[in-house]
C-alpha positions in Angstrom: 46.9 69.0 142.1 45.7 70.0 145.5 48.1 67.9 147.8 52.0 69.0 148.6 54.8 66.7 149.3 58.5 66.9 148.2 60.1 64.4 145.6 63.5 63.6 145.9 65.8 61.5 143.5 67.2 59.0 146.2 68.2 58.9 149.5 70.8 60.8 149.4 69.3 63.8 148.5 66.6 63.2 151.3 69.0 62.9 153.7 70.9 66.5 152.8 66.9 67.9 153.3 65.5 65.8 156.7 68.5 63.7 157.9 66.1 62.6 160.6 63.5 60.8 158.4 66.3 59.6 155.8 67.7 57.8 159.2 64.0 56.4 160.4 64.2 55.0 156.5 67.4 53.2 156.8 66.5 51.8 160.0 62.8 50.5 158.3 63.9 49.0 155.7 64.8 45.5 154.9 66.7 46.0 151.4 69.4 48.3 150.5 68.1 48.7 146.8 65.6 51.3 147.5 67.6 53.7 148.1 68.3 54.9 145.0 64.9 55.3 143.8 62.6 57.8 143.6 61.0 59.1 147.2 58.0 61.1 147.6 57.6 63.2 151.1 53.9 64.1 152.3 54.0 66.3 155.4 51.2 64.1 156.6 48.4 61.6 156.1 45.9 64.1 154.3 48.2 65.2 152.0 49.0 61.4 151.9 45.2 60.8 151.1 44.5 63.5 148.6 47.5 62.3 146.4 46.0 58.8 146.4 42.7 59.9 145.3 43.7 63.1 142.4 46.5 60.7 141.2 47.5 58.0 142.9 45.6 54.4 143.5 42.3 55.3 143.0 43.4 57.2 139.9 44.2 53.4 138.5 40.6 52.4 139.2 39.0 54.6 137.1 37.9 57.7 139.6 38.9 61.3 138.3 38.5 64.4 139.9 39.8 66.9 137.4 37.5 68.4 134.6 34.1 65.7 135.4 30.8 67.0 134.9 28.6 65.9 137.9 25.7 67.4 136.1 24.5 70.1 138.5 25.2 67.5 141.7 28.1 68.9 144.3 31.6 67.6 143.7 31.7 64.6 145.9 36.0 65.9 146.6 34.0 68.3 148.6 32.5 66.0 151.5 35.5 63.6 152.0 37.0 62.8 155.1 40.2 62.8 154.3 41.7 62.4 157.8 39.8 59.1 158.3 40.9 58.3 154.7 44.5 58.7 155.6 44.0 56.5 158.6 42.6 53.7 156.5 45.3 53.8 153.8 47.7 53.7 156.4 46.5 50.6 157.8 45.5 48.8 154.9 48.7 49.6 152.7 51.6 48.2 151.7 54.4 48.3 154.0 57.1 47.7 152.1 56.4 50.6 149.4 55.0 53.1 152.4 56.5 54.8 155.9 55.2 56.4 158.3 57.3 58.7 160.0 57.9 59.2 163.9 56.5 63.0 162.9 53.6 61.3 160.8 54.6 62.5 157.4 54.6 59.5 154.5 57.2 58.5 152.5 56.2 56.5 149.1 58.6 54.6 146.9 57.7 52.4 143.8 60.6 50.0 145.1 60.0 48.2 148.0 61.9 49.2 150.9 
């Protein structure tokens, strides 16, 4: 795992951490269900990216990072762009299971906001 973010076990806990962004969440979402599920923190949109691609959606589509033989070709980890990746995740995802915060870090819950 090359990518850092925070988990925390609802938004109560968040809130104890970054009051700020467990406010911006409140505020976002439409549904009060959410928050007691699962929320995980990127510090920003790489991060973000990197997550999606070593274990997130791209995971799910068959692409794998960890222990592939590219028989003597460069790891192709190695040339992404992951800030234009971020960019296009953000605009092409989900709303209600993504956030982007004021500061730009992500929050990502499996139950829609």
């Amino acid at each position: 795992m090359s990518y850092e973010y925070e988990s925390y076990n609802n938004l109560n806990q968040l809130k104890k951490i970054d009051p700020k962004l467990a406010d911006e969440l409140v505020w976002y979402a439409w549904n009060k269900e959410w928050k007691n599920e699962n929320l995980m923190v990127f510090p920003n949109g790489v991060e973000f990216a990197k997550y999606e691609l070593e274990d997130g959606w791209y995971v799910g589509i068959g692409l794998k990072k960890e222990n592939t033989d590219y028989r003597g070709a460069p790891n192709p980890f190695n040339y992404i762009d992951y800030e234009r990746l971020a960019n296009d995740l953000i605009e092409s995802w989900d709303r209600s299971l993504h956030y982007e915060s004021n500061e730009g870090k992500i929050v990502l819950t499996s139950y829609r906001f």
